[in-house]
N, C-alpha and C positions, 0 to 999 in steps of 0.2 A: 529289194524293197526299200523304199522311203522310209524314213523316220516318221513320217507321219501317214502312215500306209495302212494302217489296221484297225481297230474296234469301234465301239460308237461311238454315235452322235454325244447320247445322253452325257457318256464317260468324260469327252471332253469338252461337253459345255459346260460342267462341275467343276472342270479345271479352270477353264476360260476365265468364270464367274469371279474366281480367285479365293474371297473370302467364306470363312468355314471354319468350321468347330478344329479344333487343334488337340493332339494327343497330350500336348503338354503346355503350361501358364507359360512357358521361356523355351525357346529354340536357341540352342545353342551355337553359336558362330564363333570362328576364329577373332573376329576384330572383336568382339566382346559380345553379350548375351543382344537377342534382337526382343525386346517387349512384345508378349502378344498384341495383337493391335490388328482393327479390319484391314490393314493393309497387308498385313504379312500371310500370304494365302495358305493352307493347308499340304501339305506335303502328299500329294498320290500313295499309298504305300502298296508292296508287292502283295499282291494276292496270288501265291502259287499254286495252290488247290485248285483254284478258277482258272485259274493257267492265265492270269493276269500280272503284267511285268512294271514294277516301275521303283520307289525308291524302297533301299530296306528297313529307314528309319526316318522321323522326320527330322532327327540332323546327320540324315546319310553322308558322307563326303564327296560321295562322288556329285551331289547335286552340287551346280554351281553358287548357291545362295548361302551355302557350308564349306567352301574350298579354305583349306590355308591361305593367310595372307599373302605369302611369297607367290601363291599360285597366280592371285588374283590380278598380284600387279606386275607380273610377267606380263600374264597376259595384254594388261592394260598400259605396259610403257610401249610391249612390239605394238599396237595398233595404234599407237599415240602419235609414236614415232612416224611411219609407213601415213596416216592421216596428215601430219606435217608436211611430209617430202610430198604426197599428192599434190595440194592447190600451188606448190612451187611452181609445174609445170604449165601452171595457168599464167603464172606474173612474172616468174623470174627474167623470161624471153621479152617484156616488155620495153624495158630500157635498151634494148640492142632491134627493135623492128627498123630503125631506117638502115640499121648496118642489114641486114636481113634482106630488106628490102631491094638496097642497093648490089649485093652479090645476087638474084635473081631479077634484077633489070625490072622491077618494078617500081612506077611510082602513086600507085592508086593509093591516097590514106584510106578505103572503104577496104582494100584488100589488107593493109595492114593489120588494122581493124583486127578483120576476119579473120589473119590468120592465129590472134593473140587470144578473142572471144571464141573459137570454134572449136577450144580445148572445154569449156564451160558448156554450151552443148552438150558434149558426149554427157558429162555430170548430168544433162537432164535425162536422156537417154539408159542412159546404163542402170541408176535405181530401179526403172518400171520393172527389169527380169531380173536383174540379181540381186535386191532386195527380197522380192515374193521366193526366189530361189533358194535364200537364208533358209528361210520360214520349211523347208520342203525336205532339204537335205544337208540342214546343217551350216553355221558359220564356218568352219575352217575350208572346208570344200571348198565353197566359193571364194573367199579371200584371197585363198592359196592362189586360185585359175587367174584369180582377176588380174592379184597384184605381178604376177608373171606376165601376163598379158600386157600391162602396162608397161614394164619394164621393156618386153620386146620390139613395142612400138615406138617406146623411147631411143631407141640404138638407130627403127627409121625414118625418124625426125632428123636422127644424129649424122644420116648418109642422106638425105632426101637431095635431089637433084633439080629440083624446079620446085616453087611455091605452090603449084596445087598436090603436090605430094607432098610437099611440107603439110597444107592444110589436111589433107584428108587426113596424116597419118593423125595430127594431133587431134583431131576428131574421136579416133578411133583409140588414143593414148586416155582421154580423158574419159571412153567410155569406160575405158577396164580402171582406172585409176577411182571411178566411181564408185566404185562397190564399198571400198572401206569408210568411205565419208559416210554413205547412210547405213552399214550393218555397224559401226563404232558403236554409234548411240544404243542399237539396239542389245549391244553387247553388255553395257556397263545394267541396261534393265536386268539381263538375262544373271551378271553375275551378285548383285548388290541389291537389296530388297530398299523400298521407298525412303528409309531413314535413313542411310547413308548414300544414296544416289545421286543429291545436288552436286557433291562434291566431285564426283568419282566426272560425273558429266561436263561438269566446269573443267575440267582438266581437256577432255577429249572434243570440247566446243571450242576450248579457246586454242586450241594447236590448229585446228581446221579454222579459225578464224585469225590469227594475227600471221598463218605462215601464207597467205596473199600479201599482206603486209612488208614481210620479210623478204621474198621474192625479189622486189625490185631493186631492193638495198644491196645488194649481193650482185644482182645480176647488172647494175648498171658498170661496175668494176670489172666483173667476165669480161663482158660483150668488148669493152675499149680497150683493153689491157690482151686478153686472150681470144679474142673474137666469137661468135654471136654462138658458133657449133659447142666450144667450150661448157656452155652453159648444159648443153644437152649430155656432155660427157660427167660432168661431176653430177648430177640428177641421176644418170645410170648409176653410176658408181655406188653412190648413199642407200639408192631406192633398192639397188639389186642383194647389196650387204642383206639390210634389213630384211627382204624376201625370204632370203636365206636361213635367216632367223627365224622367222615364220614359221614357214615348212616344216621346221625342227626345231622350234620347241613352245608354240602357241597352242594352246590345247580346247579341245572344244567345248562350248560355254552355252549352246543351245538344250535344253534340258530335253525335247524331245528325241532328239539326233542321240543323245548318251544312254536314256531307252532304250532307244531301239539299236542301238549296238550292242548295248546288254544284254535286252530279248536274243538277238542271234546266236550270243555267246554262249546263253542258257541252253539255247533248242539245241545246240552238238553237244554241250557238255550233260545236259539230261536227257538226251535221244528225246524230245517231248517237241514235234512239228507244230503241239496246239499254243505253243506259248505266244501270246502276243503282245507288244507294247500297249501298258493305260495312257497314253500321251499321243496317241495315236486316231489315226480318222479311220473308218472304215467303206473309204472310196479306192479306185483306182488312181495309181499315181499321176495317168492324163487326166482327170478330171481336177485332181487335186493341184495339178498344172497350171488348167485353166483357170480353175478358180485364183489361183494364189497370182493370175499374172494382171486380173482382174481389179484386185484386192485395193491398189494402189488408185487407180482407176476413178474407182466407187467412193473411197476416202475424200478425193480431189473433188469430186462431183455434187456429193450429197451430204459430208458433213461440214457443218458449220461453222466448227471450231479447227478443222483440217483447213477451209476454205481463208477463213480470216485471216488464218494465223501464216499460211504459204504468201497471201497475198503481202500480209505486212515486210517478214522476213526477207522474202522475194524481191522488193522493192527498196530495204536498204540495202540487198546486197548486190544489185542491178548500179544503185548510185556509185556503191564504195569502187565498181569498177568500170563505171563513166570518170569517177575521178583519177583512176587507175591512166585510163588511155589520155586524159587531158593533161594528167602534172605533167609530164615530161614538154607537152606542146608551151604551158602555160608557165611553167619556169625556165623553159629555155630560150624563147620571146621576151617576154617582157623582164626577167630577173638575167637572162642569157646565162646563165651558169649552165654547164657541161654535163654529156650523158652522166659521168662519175658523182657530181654532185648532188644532181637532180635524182639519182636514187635516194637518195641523204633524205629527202622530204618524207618518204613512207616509215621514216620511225617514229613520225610525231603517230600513226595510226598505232605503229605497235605499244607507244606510249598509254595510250590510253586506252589501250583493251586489258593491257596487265594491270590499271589500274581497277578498272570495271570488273574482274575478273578475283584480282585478290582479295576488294569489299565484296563480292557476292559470295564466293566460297568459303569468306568468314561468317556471313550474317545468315543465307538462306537456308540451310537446312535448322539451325536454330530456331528462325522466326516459322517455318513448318512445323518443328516437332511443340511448339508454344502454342498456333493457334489450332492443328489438332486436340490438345489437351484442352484448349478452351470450347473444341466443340466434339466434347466428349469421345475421343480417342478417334474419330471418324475423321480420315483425311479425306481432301478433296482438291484435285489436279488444280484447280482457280488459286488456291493455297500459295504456289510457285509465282505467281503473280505480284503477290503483295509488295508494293512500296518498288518494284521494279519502273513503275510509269517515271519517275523522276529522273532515272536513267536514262530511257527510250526518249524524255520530252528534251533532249541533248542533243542530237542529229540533224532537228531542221535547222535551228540555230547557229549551230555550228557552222553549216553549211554557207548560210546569208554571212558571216560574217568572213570567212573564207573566200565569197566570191566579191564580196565589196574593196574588202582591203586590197586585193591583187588586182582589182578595177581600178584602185585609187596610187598603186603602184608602192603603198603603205611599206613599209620595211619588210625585208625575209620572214622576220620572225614570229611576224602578227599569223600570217594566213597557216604558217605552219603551224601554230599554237593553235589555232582557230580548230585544226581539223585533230586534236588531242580529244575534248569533248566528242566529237562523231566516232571516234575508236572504242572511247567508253559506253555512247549510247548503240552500237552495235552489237556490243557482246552482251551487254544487255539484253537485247533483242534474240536475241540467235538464242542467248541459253536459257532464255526464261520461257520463250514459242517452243523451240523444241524437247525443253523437258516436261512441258506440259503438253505435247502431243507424244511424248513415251508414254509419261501415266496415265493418259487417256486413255490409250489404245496397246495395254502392256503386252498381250497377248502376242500381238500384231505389228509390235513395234517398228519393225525392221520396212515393213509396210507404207505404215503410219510416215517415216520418216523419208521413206521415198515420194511419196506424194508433196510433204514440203519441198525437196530438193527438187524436185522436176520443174515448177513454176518456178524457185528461186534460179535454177539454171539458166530457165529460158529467157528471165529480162535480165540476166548477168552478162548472157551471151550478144541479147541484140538491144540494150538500153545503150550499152557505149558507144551504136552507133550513131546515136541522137548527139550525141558528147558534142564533135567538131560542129556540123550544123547551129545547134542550137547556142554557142559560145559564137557563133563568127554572124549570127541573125541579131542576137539580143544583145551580145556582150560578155563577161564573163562576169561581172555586177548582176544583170536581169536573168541572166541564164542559172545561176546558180540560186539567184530569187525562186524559182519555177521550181527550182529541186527542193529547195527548205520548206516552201509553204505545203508542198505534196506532203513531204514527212511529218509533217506541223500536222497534218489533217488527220494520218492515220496512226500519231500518239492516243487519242482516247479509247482506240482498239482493245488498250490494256487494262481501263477504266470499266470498259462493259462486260467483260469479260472476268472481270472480278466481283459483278453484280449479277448477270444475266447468265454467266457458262455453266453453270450446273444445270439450267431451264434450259440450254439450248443441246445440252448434250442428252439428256434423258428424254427433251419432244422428239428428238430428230436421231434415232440410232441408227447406226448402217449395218447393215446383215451381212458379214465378213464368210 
C-alpha cells in the first residue's frame, strides 16, 4: 500500500488546509522554539481508538518539522551535494564538444549543440513522473532509483561508441539525474517549517544554480589535459560515492510515507488490520497514480502564479545556457584564448551567484518574519518577493553590456565582469520564483516544482540553439541586445506579483 493509500477526503483536506488550532502557544523544535503562527499547520495526532494513525505528539520526533538538527542537515548536505554533481553533467562536457565531436567524425555545430542540451531535456522529462511519484511513495524511494539510474547511464556516456548513443544515453542520464533537482526543494518544505526555509532553500538553489557554472571551469582542463571520456569518469566516481551515501544514511522526510510505515508497523505489532494512516487518501494507488502524474500538468496549465513564474525562470535559464554554448565559440574567435582558458570565464557566473545568494540568505527570511509581524502574524508567499525585483532588474543589463564590449573587442575583463551582475540576477531569480511556488503549493510541492523545471528545461535545452544563428545574423553586439531587452521586459513580473499574487492565487485555484 502507498503512503497515501487510505482514509478520507475530509481528513486530508484539514491537513492540506494546513493552518489550525494548535495543542500548544510554542512547538518545540530542535533549532529553537517555532512561534505559533498561521503558517506553522497543526500536527495530525494518533487517534488509536478510531484506528487512526499519525503523529504521537505535536512535537513528535519522528515528524520531520521536529528531527534533530544533525538529522536535518545530513539530510540536506547528501541532496546538496548529489543536486551539485547533477547539472555537472549538463556543462561540464561543454568545453571538450569539438574534441567529442572530432573522435566521432562529426562536424555539425546543431549536433554538438544537441548533444550538450539533450542532457537538459531529460530534466524536462523526468520531473513530470518522479516528482508526482515523491508525492505517492515517498522521497527516498525515488531519489534512491533515480540517482542510481543516473549514475548507470553515466558509465554509458563513459563507453558510448558513436554520437547518437552518446546523445540518447545522456537524454536518458539527465532524466534520472532529474529527480533530485525538483524533489530537493520539496524536501527542505517537508523538513523546515516557513520561518526557517529561506535559508535552508538558498542553500539547495544555489548548489543547483552555480554548479552549471562550475562545470565548464573544470571541464575545460579534463577534456585538453585528460580527454573528453575523462570528464564522464570522475562525474561517476563523485556521483556514485554520494549515492552510496544516500542509500545508507538519507532518511525519509515526506511526512505521509513515515505514516504510513508507522501504520504497518502498528497493524503486526497490535494484530489491528483496521489501522490506517490520517495522511492518507482513500483512493486506489492507480488512481492516485493518475492523478498525481496529472498534478504537474494542471499546475503548468491553469495556475497563474505556476504559469508566470516557469515562464520567467525558464527563460533566464534558457539564456544562462545560450551563453553556455556561445563563450567557448565567442572567446575563442575573437579573444583566441584556448579550451583551458575559455573555461576561466564561467567563474565570473559563479562570482556572482555567491554574491546574490550570501545577501539573500542574510536578509530574506528576516525581511519575511518583519513584514508577517506588520500584517499581523499572517504570512503570505508574495512576502518572498520583497525587494528581490532590484536583483532580477540585473540580467537584461548585464547582458547588453556583455554583448557590446566583446562586439567592440573592449578588453577580457569588461565582458567577463559584465556577466558577474547576470549570476547575481539569476539566483535571484531561481530562489525567490521557486520558493514562492514551494509556499504556494506546500502540500504539493514536489509537484509544484516540477512544472517549473519542465518549461525551464525545455528552452534550456532548445534556446542555445538560437545561440550560433542568431550571433552570426545580427552580431554578438545586436544579438545579445535581443536577449537583454526580452529579460528587461519580464523584470516587472516581480512587481506585480508583489501587488496582484494573492488576487490571482485565490481567483484562480487548481483542484490538485
Amino acid at each position: 500500500m502507498s503512503p497515501t493509500d487510505s482514509v478520507s477526503e475530509d481528513n486530508r483536506s484539514d491537513i492540506e488546509k494546513g493552518p489550525g488550532p494548535l495543542a500548544e502557544d510554542v512547538l518545540s523544535s530542535t533549532d529553537g522554539p517555532v512561534a505559533r503562527t498561521p503558517t506553522t499547520p497543526s500536527a495530525p495526532l494518533t487517534e488509536l481508538e478510531k484506528g487512526l494513525i499519525a503523529w504521537d505528539s505535536p512535537s513528535d520526533p519522528q515528524n520531520p518539522l521536529h528531527w534533530p538538527t544533525w538529522k536535518r542537515r545530513l539530510d540536506m548536505t547528501l541532496i546538496s551535494i548529489i543536486t551539485f554533481l547533477s547539472p555537472l553533467g549538463s556543462s561540464i562536457f561543454a568545453p571538450g564538444t569539438a574534441l567529442t565531436m572530432t573522435d566521432f567524425d562529426t562536424t555539425s555545430n546543431a549536433i554538438g549543440a544537441l548533444m550538450i542540451t539533450i542532457f537538459i531535456l531529460g530534466y524536462a522529462v523526468g520531473p513530470m513522473f518522479l516528482s508526482p511519484l515523491s508525492e505517492i511513495y515517498g522521497r527516498y524511494p525515488v531519489i534512491v532509483l533515480s540517482c542510481w539510474f543516473f549514475v548507470a547511464l553515466l558509465i554509458g556516456c563513459g563507453f558510448a561508441p558513436s554520437m547518437p548513443a552518446l546523445i540518447i544515453m545522456r537524454f536518458l542520464a539527465g532524466t534520472g539525474g532529474s529527480g533530485v533537482m525538483s524533489i530537493a526543494p520539496a524536501m527542505v518544505a517537508d523538513i523546515y517549517p516557513v520561518e526557517q526555509r529561506s535559508f535552508a532553500m538558498g542553500i539547495v538553489l544555489f548548489v543547483q544554480s552555480v554548479s552549471p557554472a562550475a562545470g565548464p571551469i573544470c571541464g575545460g582542463f579534463i577534456a585538453q589535459r585528460l580527454g573528453w571520456r575523462w570528464a564522464y569518469w570522475i562525474l561517476i566516481i563523485a556521483s556514485g560515492v554520494v549515492t552510496i551515501l544516500i542509500t545508507f544514511l538519507m532518511a525519509e522526510s515526506y511526512a505521509p510515507a513515515i505514516v504510513e510505515k508507522k501504520t504497518q508497523r502498528l497493524r503486526k505489532e497490535l494484530e489491528r488490520e483496521d489501522l490506517r494512516s490520517k495522511l492518507a487518501l482513500e483512493v486506489t494507488g492507480l488512481v492516485l497514480l493518475k492523478r498525481s502524474l496529472v498534478r504537474p500538468i494542471k499546475l503548468l496549465t491553469r495556475s497563474p502564479a505556476v504559469i508566470a513564474m516557469s515562464l520567467y525562470v525558464a527563460t533566464i535559464y534558457g539564456m544562462l545556457y545560450l551563453l553556455f554554448t556561445t563563450i567557448p565559440t565567442v572567446f575563442g574567435d575573437i579573444y583566441g584564448w584556448s579550451i583551458e582558458l575559455t573555461g576561466l570565464v564561467y567563474i565570473s557566473f559563479a562570482i556572482g551567484m555567491c554574491l546574490s545568494l550570501a545577501i539573500l540568505m542574510k536578509t530574506t527570511d528576516k525581511k519575511v518574519a518583519r513584514l508577517r509581524k506588520l500584517n499581523n502574524g499572517v504570512f503570505e508567499p508574495e512576502m518572498r518577493l520583497k525587494g528581490i525585483v532590484y536583483f532580477a532588474a540585473c540580467t537584461g543589463p548585464a547582458i547588453l553590456v556583455y554583448g557590446w564590449t566583446v562586439q567592440y573587442r573592449v578588453h577580457w575583463i569588461v565582458p567577463i565582469l559584465a556577466l558577474i551582475p547576470f549570476g547575481v540576477g539569476m539566483v535571484a531569480i531561481f530562489l525567490s520564483c521557486q520558493t514562492y511556488i514551494v509556499d504556494s503549493f506546500s502540500v504539493y510541492a514536489a509537484s509544484a516544482v516540477a512544472a517549473v523545471a519542465f518549461l525551464r528545461s525545455i528552452l534550456g535545452a532548445f534556446l542555445p540553439f538560437a545561440g550560433p544563428p542568431l550571433l552570426e545574423s545580427l552580431g554578438v553586439g545586436w544579438g545579445n541586445t535581443v536577449l537583454g531587452l526580452i529579460a528587461i521586459c519580464l523584470t516587472p513580473i516581480m512587481p506585480l506579483f508583489i501587488r496582484y499574487g494573492h488576487q490571482l492565487r485565490t481567483k484562480f485555484p487548481v483542484q490538485l
